[in-house]
Each structure stands twice: as C-alpha cells, then as structure tokens.
ZAKOL-872081 format. One record per residue (C-alpha): residue in three letters; x, y negated, z negated. Coordinates in steps of 0.02 Angstrom, whole numbers. Layout:
REM ZAKOL-872081
<'ala', <X, Y, Z>>
...
//
This chain:
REM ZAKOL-872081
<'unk', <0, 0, 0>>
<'unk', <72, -168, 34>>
<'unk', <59, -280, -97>>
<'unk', <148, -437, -37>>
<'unk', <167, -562, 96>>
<'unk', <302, -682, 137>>
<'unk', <337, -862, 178>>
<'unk', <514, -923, 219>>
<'unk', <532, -1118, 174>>
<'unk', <666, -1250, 188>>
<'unk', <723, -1343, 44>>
<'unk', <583, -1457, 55>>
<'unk', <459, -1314, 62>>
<'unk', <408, -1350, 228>>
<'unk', <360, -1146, 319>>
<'unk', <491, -1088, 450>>
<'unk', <315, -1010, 544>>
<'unk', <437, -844, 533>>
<'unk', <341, -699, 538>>
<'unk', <407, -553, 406>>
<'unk', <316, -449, 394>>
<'unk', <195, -391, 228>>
<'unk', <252, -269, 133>>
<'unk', <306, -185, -38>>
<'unk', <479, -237, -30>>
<'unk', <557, -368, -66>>
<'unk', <720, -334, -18>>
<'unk', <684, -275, 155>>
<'unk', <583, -449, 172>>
<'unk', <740, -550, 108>>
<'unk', <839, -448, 244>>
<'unk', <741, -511, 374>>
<'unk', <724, -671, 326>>
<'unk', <921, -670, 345>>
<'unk', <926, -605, 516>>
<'unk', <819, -737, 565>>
<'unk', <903, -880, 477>>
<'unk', <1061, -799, 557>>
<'unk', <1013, -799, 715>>
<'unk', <956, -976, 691>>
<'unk', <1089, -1056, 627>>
<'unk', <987, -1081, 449>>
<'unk', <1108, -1087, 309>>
<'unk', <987, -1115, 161>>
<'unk', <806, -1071, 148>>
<'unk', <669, -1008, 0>>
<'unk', <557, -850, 15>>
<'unk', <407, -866, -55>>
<'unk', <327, -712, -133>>
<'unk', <148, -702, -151>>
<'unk', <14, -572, -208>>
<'unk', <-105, -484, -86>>
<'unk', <-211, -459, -222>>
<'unk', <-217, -630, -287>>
<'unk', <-151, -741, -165>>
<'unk', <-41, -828, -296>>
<'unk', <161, -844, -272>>
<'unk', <242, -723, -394>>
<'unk', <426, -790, -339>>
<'unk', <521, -904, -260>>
<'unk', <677, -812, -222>>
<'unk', <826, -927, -127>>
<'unk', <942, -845, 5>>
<'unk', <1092, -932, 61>>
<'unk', <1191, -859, 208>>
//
C-alpha cells in the first residue's frame, strides 16, 4: 500500500512540478528526486513528505547534491 506522496521544493518552497512517484519509501523517493536535480543542474532542494491518508506533510527532508 502506498502511503505517501512527494513534492520536491526550492528553498523558497516553490514545487519543481517533478513527478516522483507515490510510494512507501522514502528513500527510493529521495533517490529520485536526486537524479532529477542531477540531471538539472539543482544543487539544493526540500522534499516534502505528506500522508495519503491525511493529506498533511509528515517531513520536510533537505537533499543537497
């Protein structure tokens, strides 16, 4: 069952519109984010983690490449 879904922010918490998709994961979420801020030439971004149940963010988790 997936129980979250993901929204990769800048600093400012403005969405990337990435798509990663939902899951029960996180780490295999934060990989992907990576990829794509690799291949984009992101250095800095925030992954939001929210509930599927609840719809409420659960984490903010920051990735730096």
């Amino acid at each position: 069952m997936k129980r979250y879904w993901y929204i990769l922010m800048n600093d400012s918490y403005d969405d990337f519109g990435v798509l990663i998709p939902d899951g029960s994961h996180k780490q295999t979420a934060i990989n992907h984010a990576k990829r794509w801020m690799q291949e984009n030439g992101v250095k800095s971004a925030q992954l939001s983690v929210n509930s599927m149940l609840t719809s409420n963010i659960l984490d903010i988790i920051q990735i730096e490449i």
